[in-house]
BAKE-480694 format. One line per 10 residues: number of its first residue (from 1); their letters; for each residue x, y, z of N, C-alpha, C. Coordinates in steps of 0.1 Angstrom, whole numbers, plus 2048, in hexadecimal, padded with zeros to 3 digits. Example, Ala and Ser with C-alpha at 12.3 -4.5 7.8 and 13.67 -1.06 7.14 Angstrom:
BEGIN
1 = as = 884 7C7 84E 87B 7D3 84E 884 7DF 84E; 880 7EA 847 889 7F5 847 881 800 84F $
end
This chain:
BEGIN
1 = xxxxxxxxxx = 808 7F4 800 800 800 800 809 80C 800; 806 811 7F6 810 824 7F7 807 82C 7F9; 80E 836 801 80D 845 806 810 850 7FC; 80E 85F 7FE 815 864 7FD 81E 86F 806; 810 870 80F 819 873 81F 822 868 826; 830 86C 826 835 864 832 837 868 83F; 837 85C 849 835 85E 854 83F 853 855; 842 856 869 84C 84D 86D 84A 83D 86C; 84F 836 86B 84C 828 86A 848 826 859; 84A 82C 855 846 82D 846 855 828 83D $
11 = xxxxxxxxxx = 84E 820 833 861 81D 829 85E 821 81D; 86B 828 81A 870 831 80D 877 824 807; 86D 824 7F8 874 81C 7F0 87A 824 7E5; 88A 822 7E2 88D 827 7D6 886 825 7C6; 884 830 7C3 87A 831 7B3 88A 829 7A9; 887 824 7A1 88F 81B 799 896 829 78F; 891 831 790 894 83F 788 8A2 846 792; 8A2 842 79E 8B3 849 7A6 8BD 840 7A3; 8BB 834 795 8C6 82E 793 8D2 837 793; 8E0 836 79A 8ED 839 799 8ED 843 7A7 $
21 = xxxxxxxxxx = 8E5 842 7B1 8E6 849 7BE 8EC 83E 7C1; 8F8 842 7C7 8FD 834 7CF 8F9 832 7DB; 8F6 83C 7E1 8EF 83B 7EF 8E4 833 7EF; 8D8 83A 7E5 8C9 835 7E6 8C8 82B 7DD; 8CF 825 7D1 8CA 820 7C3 8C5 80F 7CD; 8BC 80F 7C8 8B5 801 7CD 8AF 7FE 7DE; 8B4 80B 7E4 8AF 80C 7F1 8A2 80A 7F8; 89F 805 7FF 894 806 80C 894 80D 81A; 890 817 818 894 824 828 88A 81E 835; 88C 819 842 881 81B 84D 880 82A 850 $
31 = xxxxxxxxxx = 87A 832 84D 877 838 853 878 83B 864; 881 841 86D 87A 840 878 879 84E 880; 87A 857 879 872 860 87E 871 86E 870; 866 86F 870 85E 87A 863 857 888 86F; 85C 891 86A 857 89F 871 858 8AC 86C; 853 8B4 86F 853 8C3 865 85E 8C6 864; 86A 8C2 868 878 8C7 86D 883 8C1 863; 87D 8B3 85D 880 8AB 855 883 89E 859; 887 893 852 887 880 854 896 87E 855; 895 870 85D 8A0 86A 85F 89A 85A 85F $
41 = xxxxxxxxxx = 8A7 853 856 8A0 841 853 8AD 83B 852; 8AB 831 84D 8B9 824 854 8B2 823 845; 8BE 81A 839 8B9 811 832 8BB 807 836; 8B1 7FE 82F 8B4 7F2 835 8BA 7E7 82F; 8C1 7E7 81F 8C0 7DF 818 8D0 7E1 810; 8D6 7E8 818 8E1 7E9 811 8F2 7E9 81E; 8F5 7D7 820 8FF 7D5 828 908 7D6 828; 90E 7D7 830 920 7DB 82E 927 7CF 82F; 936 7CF 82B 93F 7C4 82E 942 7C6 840; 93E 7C9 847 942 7C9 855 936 7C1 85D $
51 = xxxxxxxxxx = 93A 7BA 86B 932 7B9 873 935 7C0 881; 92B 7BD 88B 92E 7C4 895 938 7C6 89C; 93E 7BA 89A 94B 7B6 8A2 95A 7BA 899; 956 7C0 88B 959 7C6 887 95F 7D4 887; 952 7DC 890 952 7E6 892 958 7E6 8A1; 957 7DD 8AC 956 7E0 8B9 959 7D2 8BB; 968 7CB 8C0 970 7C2 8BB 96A 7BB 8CB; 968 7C4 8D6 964 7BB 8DD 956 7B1 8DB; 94E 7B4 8D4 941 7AF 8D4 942 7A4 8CC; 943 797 8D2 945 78A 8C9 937 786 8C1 $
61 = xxxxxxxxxx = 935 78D 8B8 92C 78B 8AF 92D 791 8A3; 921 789 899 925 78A 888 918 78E 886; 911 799 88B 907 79F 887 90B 7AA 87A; 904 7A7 86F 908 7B0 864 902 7C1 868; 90B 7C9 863 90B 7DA 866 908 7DD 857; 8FB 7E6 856 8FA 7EA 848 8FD 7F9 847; 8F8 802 837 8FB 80D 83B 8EC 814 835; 8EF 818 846 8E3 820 848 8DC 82D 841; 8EE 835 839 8E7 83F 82E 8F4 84A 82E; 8F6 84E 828 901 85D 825 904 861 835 $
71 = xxxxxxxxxx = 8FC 866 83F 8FF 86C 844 905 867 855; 90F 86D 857 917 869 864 91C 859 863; 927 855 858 922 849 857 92E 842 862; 933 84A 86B 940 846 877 936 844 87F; 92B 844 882 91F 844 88F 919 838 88C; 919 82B 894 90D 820 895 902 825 89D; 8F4 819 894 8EB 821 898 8E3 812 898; 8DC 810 8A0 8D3 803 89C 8C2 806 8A2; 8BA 7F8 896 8AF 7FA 89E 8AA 7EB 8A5; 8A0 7EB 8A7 89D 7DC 8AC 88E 7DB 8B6 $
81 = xxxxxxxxxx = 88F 7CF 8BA 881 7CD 8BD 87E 7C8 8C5; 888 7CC 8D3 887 7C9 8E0 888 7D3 8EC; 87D 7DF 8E7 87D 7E5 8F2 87F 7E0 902; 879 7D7 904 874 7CA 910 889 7C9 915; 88C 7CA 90E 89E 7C8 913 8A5 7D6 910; 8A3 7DC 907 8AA 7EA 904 8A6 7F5 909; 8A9 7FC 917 8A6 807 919 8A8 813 913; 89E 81E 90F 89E 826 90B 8A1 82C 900; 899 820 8FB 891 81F 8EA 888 826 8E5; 889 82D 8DF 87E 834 8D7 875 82C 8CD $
91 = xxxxxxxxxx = 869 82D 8D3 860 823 8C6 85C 82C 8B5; 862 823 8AD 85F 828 8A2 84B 828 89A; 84C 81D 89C 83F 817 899 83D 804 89A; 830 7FE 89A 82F 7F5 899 83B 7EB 89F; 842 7ED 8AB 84A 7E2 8AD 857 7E3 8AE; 85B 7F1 8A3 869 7F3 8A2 86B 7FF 8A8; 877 7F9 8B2 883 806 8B7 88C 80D 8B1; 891 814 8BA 89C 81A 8B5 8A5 81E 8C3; 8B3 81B 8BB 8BB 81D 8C8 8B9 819 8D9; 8C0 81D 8DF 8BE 81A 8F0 8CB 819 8F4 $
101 = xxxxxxxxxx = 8C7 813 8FD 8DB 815 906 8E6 80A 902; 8EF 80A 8F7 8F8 806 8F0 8FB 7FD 8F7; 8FC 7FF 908 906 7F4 910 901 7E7 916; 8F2 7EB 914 8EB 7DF 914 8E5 7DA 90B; 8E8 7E0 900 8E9 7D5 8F2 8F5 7CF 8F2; 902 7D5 8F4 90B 7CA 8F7 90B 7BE 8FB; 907 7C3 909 907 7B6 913 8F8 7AE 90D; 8EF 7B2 908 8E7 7A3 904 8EF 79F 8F5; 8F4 7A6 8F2 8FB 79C 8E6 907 79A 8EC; 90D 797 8F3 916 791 8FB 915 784 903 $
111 = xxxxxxxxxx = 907 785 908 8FC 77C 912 8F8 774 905; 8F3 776 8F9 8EE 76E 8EE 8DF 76F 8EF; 8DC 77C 8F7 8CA 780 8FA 8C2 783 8F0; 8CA 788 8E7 8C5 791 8DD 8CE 788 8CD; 8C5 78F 8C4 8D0 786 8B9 8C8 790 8A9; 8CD 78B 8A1 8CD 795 895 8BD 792 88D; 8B5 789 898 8A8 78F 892 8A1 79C 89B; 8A6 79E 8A8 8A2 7A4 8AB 8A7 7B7 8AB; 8B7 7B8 8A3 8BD 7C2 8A0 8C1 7C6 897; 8C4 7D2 890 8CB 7D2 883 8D6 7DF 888 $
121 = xxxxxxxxxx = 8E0 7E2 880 8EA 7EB 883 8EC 7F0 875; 8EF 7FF 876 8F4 806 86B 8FE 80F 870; 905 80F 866 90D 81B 866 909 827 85E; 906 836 863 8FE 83E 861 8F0 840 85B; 8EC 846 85A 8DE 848 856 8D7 850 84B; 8CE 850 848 8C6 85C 83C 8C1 862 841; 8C2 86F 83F 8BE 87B 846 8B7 886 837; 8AE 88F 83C 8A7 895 831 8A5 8A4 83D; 8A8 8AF 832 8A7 8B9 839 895 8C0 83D; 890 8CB 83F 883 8CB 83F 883 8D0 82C $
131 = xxxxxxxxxx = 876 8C6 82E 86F 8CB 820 879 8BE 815; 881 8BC 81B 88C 8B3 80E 888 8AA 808; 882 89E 812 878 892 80D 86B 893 807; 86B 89E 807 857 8A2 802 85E 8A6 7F2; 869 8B0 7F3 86E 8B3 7E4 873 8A3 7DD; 87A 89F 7E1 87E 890 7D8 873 887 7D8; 867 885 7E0 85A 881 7DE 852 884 7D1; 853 895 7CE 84C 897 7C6 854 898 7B7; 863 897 7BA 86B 88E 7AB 869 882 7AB; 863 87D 7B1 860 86C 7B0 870 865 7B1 $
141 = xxxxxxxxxx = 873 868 7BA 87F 862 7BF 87E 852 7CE; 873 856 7D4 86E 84C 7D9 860 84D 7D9; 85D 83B 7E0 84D 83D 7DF 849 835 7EE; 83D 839 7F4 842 83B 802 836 82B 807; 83B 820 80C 82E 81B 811 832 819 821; 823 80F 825 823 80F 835 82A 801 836; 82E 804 83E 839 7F5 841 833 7EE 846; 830 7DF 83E 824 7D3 842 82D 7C9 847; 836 7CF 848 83D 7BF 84D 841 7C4 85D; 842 7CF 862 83E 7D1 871 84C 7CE 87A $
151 = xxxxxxxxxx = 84D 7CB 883 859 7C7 886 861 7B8 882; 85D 7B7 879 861 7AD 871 869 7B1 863; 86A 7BB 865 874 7C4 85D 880 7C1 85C; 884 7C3 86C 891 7BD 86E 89A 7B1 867; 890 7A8 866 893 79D 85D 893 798 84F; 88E 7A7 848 88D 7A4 83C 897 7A1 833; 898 79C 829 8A1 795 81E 8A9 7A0 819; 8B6 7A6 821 8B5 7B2 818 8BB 7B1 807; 8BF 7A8 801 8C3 7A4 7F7 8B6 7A4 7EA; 8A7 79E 7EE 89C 79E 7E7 895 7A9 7E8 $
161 = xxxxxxxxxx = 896 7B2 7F4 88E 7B8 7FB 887 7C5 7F0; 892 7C9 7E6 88A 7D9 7E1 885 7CF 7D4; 88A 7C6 7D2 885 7C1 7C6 874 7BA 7C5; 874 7B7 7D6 869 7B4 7DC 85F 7BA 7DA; 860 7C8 7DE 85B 7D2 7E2 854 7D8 7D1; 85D 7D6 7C8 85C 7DB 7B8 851 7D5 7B5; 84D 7C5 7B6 847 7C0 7B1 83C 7C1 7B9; 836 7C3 7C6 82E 7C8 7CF 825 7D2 7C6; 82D 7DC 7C6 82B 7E9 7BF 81E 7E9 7B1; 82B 7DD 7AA 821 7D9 79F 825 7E3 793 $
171 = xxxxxxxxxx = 81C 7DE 789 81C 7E6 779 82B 7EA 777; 82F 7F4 772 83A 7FA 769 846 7F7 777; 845 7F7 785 84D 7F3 791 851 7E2 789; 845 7D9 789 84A 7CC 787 853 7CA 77D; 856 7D0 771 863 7D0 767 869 7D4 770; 870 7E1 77A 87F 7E1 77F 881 7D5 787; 87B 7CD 789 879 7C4 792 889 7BB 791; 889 7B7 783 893 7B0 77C 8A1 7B6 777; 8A1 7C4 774 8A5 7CA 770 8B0 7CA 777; 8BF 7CA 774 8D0 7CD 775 8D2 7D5 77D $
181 = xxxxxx = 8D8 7D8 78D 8DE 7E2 790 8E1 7EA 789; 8E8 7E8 783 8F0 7F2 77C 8ED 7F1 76A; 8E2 7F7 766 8DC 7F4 758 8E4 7F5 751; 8F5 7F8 74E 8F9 7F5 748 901 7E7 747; 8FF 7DE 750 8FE 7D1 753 8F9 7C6 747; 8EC 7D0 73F 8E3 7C9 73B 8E5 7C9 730 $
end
């Protein structure tokens, strides 16, 4: 189902028309917070060669770290779906958090409490100034729906995921469906 108002908990799907953005080309944005002031979202679908323990040598785990978007990309940022263990989470919508106290995400992925369905990690984020995302909205640069998969987001395929989402879409979306990264591929 698409919008054309976005709101928080809402996902920005890249229009097949920002081919050669390297940031956005084939992206999926969570949305987790939309305001007069302007949006900030995590993509979800585009992972890095690093894992956590990558980043933060103590933490003996191979949770994959994706990238969250252009901006601040030296800053980890994660979301997940255990308020019930993470203090001082901000609810985005339907199930999913954001952030809380870093040293007790540690320690349950240390403990083995928590695990990578219930977190994701990026390195920096997408950020839109005010008014920014309503201007690249109305270039048809994305197209906005309500996220049905809920906190189960977290889990999604990110490898299938925008291609998923294309064919969802339907009509003239289901041709990019197949279509080359990089159309000159083809």
């Amino acid at each position: 189902m698409t919008t054309t108002k976005p709101k928080k908990g809402d996902l920005l799907i890249a229009e097949p028309s920002i081919i050669g953005d390297v940031s956005f080309n084939r992206s999926i944005v969570l949305l987790t917070d939309h305001n007069k002031e302007g949006s900030i979202g995590f993509i979800l679908n585009k992972p890095l060669n690093y894992t956590i323990k990558d980043l933060i040598p103590e933490l003996d785990a191979s949770f994959r770290v994706y990238n969250g978007g252009p901006v601040e990309q030296d800053n980890l940022y994660f979301i997940h779906k255990r308020p019930d263990l993470i203090p001082d989470s901000i609810e985005i919508s339907l199930g999913i958090f954001w952030g809380g106290d870093f040293n007790v995400v540690a320690n349950l992925i240390a403990e083995k409490k928590i695990d990578q369905k219930d977190i994701k990690f990026f390195l920096g984020y997408s950020g839109w100034d005010i008014n920014q995302l309503e201007d690249e909205l109305k270039s048809n640069a994305w197209v906005v729906t309500k996220n049905t998969y809920e906190k189960d987001i977290i889990e999604k395929d990110y490898e299938t995921f925008w291609k998923e989402k294309m064919l969802e879409l339907g009509g003239d979306y289901s041709i990019w469906s197949n279509a080359p990264e990089n159309p000159s591929y083809n």
